[in-house]
N, C-alpha and C positions, 0 to 999 in steps of 0.2 A: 413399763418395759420389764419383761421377763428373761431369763435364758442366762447362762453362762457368757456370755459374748454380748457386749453393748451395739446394737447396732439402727441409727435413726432411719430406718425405713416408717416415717409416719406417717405417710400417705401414700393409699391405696394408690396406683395409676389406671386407664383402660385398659378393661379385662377381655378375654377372647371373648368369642359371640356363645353364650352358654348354648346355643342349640349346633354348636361343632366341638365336636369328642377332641380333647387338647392332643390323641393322641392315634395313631395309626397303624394298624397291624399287617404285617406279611405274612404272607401265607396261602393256599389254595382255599383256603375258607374267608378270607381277607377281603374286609370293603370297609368304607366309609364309617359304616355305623357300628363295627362287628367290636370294637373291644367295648362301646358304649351298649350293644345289646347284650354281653356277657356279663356286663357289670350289673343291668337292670335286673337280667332274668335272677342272677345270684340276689340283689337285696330282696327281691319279692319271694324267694325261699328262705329267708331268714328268718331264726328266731327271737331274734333280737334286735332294735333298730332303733336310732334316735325320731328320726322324720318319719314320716308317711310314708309304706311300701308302694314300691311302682306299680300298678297296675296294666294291664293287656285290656283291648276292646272288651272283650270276654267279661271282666272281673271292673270293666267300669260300666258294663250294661246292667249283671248282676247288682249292681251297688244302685242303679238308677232307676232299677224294676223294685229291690226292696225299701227304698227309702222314699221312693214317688207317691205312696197311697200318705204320707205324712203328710207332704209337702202343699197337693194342692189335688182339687177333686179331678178326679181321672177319667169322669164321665163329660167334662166340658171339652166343646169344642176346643182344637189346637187356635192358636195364634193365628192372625192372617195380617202380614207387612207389618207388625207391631200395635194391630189393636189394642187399644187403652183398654177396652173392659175385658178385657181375656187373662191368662196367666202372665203376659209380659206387662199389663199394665198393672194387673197385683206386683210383683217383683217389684216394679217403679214405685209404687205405693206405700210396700213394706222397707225400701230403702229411704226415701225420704222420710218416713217415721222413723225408722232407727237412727238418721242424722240430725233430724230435728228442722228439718228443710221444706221450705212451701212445696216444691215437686222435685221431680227425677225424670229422667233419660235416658232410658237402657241403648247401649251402643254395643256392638259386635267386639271392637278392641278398646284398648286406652288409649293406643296410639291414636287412634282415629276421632275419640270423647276429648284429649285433650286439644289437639289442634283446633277439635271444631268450639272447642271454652274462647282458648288464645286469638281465635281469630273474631270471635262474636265481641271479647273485649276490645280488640283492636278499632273493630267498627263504630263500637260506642265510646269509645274514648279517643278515637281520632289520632292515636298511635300505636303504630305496628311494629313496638321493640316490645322486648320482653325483657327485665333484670330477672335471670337465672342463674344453675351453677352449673361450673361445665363438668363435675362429675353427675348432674341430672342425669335419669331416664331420657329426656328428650335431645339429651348432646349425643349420650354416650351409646343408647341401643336401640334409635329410630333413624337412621341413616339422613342426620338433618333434613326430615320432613317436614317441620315448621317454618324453613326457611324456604325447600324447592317447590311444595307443592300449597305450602299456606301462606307465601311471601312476607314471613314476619321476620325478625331480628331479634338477636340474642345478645344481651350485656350481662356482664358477670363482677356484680357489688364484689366477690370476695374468690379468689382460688381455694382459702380454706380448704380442711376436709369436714365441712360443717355449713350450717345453713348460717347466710350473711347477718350481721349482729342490724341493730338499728343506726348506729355510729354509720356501717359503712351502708345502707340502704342511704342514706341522708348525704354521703359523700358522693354518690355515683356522679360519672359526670355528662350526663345526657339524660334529658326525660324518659320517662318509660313506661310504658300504659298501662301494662299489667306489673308485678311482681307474681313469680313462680316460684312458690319451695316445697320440695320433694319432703312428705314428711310418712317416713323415718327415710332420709338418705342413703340408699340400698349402697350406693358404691362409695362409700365413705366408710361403710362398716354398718349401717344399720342403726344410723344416730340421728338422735333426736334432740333439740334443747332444751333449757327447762323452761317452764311455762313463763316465765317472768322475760325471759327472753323473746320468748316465741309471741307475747304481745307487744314486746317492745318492739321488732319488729316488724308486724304486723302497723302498728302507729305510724311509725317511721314512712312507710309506704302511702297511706292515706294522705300523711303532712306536705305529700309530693303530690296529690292528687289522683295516684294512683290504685286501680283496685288489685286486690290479692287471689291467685289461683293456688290451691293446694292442690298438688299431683300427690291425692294419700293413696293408691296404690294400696297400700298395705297399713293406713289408717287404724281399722279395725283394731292393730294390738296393742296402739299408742296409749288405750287408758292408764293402764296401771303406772306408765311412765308421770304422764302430766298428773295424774290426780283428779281429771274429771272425767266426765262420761263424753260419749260421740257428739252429743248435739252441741253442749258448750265449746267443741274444740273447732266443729264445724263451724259455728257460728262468728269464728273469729274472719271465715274470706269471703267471696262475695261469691263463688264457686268452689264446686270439691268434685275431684274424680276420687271414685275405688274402684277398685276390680273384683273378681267373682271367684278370681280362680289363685290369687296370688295366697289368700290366708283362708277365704272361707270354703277351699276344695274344689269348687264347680269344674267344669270341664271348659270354661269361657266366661267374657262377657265383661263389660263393665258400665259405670254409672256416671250421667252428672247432676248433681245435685246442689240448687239455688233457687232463686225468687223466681216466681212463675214466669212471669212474662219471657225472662232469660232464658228458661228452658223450653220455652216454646221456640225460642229463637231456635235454639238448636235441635230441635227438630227437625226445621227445613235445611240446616245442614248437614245433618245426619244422613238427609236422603239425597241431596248434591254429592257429598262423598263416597256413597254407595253401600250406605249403613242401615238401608232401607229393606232386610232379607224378610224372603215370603214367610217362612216360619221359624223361628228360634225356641220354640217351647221346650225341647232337651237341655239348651244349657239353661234357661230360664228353669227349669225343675230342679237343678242342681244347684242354681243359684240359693233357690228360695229352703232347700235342705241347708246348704249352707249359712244362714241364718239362723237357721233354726240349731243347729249340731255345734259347730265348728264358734259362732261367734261368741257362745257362753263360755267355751274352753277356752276360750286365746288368754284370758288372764293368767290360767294355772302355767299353760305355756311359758309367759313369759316368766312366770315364780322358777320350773323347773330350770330354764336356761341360766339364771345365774348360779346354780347348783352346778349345771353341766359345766359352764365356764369355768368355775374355780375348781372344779375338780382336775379339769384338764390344765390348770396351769400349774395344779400343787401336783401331778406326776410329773408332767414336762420339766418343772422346775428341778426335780430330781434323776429326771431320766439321763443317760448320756446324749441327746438331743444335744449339740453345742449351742441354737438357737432359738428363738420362736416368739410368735407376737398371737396374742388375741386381744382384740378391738371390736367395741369397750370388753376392759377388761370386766366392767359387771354390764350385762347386756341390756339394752333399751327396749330391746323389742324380746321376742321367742328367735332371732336370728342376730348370728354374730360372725365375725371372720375370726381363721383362724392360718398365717404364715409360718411355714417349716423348710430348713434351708436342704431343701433335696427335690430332685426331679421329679417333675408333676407325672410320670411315666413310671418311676417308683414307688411312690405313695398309691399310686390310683393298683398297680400289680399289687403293692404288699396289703389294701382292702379287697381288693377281689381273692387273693388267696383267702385272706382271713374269716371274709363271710361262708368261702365254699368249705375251707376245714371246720371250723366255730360253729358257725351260725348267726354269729354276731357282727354285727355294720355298724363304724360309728360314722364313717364320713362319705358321701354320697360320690361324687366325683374333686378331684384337684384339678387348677387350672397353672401351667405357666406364670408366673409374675414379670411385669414389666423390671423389675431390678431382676437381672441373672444369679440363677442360683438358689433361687425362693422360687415358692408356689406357694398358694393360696385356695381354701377351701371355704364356703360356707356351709356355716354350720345351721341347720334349721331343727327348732325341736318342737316335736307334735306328740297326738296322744301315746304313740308307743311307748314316749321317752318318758312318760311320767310313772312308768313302772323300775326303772333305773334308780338306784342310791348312787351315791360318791363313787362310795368301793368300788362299786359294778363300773362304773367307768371309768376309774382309775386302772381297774385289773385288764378292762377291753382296751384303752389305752397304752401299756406297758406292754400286751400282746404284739399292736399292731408295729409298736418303736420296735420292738425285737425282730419285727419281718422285715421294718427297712431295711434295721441296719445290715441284716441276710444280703436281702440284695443287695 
């Protein structure tokens, strides 16, 4: 805990729907998206940025014309409904070798990759509950789809704001066919356990007969936390989703990856669910750049975020700020949260000033917090941020305190 003021806000709650602007503008230029398109157009003029500048169609075709002659040969034939031997079945190929996995299955969403994991274990293990968390991706930002549309059930070993220990996987009180842990925890703060945990666990869940699904989503930047590489960490479930576009850039897509036979299963769900599209070769190019670019950097990533972090808690600490929390406070991943006890309508005006005077953006958009009075921002750090020192974001930090407190 940080801030002048003690205050036990240690669990995150549900957050708005990140694809709704927390905030609404009036005015004859005034619509839906307009304070959220002012905000974009400003970071992508900026000189300065922790995360990834926004891009326009424009400037993600340019990025997908210069980086495609890498990726994969530009004189083959495009994709047709996901042929294996074309570019969506390279991408499949290049992902289960980076996880260390007999095959893959490229799927259009996660949404879509996970239900059809959840629902193929249900079949082969003859129960259709799940032990998950209900700060999951699949409580919190798929409008209970695994329930209305894949008829499965959800239990929850632990409310924590953390993935269930093996103590309470072994306490739960009803069978459960799968076990689901989100790893890193997006709405917990971006946390991860430590490996001794994360197999205990894992054990815990077998000792029940149960198999293990990881929603790693954002997988990709867990090394540095656990200490090993992709394939040993994968190798601890009996499935793994990631996605294409959450760490490695793509403009879509995601994966499942396990023992053959499983993913063949999912295949013919893939195309019952309507995941079966004529051609995907655009995000599949981006995918497979993203491999190539994006997955060698995620470590330095996660080195510069705990820089970023401590930086911003030793101004804050001194700022007139009466509040504030970041979680963890040394980051797990290259993404962390960060609560400041002022309107999410303030903060988001006193960044949009600051990037159009400055040049300098440190925090992409604020959301509302379920406790009144707080909001809440994630913080993500990518290649731009690894040109930042302390200084530099302690002095863009102390700017931006200065413009709330304005407002």
């Amino acid at each position: 805990m940080h801030g002048n003021t003690r205050h036990d806000h240690d669990q995150p709650t549900r957050q708005p729907d990140r694809h709704t602007p927390p905030d609404s503008d009036t005015g004859p230029d005034a619509g839906p998206g307009a304070a959220r398109n002012r905000r974009l157009t400003a970071a992508r003029g900026a000189r300065r940025t922790l995360a990834a500048r926004p891009q326009t169609l424009r400037d993600r075709l340019d990025s997908l014309t210069a980086h495609a002659p890498g990726a994969y040969d530009l004189d083959a034939w495009p994709d047709m409904y996901g042929n294996d031997d074309g570019i969506v079945g390279e991408l499949e190929r290049r992902t289960a070798e980076a996880l260390g996995a007999e095959a893959a299955a490229f799927f259009p969403t996660g949404t879509m990759a996970q239900q059809v994991a959840l629902r193929c274990w249900a079949g082969r293990t003859g129960n259709a509950t799940v032990a998950g968390h209900p700060l999951s991706h699949m409580e919190v930002h798929e409008r209970d789809a695994y329930a209305t549309v894949s008829g499965l059930r959800m239990v929850h070993p632990t409310g924590e704001p953390r993935i269930p220990t093996a103590d309470e996987v072994h306490a739960a009180q009803e069978p459960f066919g799968t076990l689901a842990l989100e790893l890193p925890l997006r709405d917990a703060g971006f946390v991860l356990p430590q490996w001794e945990e994360l197999t205990a666990t894992v054990e815990a869940a077998r000792e029940r007969d149960a198999v293990v699904h990881f929603d790693g989503a954002r997988l990709w930047e867990c090394t540095p936390h656990f200490g090993r590489g992709l394939p040993e960490i994968a190798a601890l479930a009996d499935s793994v989703y990631v996605s294409f576009y959450k760490s490695l850039g793509g403009i879509g897509g995601a994966a499942l990856v396990g023992g053959e036979s499983f993913i063949e299963e999912t295949r013919a769900w893939r195309h019952r669910y309507g995941g079966q599209l004529f051609q995907q070769w655009p995000t599949a190019l981006t995918a497979l750049t993203g491999l190539d670019t994006e997955l060698p950097r995620l470590p330095a990533y996660v080195a510069q975020a705990k820089i970023v972090a401590q930086a911003l808690a030793e101004e804050l600490a001194g700022s007139p700020v009466p509040w504030f929390r970041i979680h963890p406070q040394e980051p797990h991943t290259h993404q962390f949260r960060l609560w400041l006890p002022y309107p999410a309508r303030a903060l988001n005006d006193a960044g949009l000033r600051q990037v159009q005077e400055t040049g300098t953006g440190l925090f992409p958009t604020w959301f509302e917090d379920a406790t009144p009075g707080l909001a809440t921002t994630e913080v993500t750090v990518q290649a731009p941020a690894l040109e930042w020192t302390a200084d530099d974001i302690r002095a863009a930090l102390a700017d931006f305190v200065t413009r709330v407190a304005a407002a």
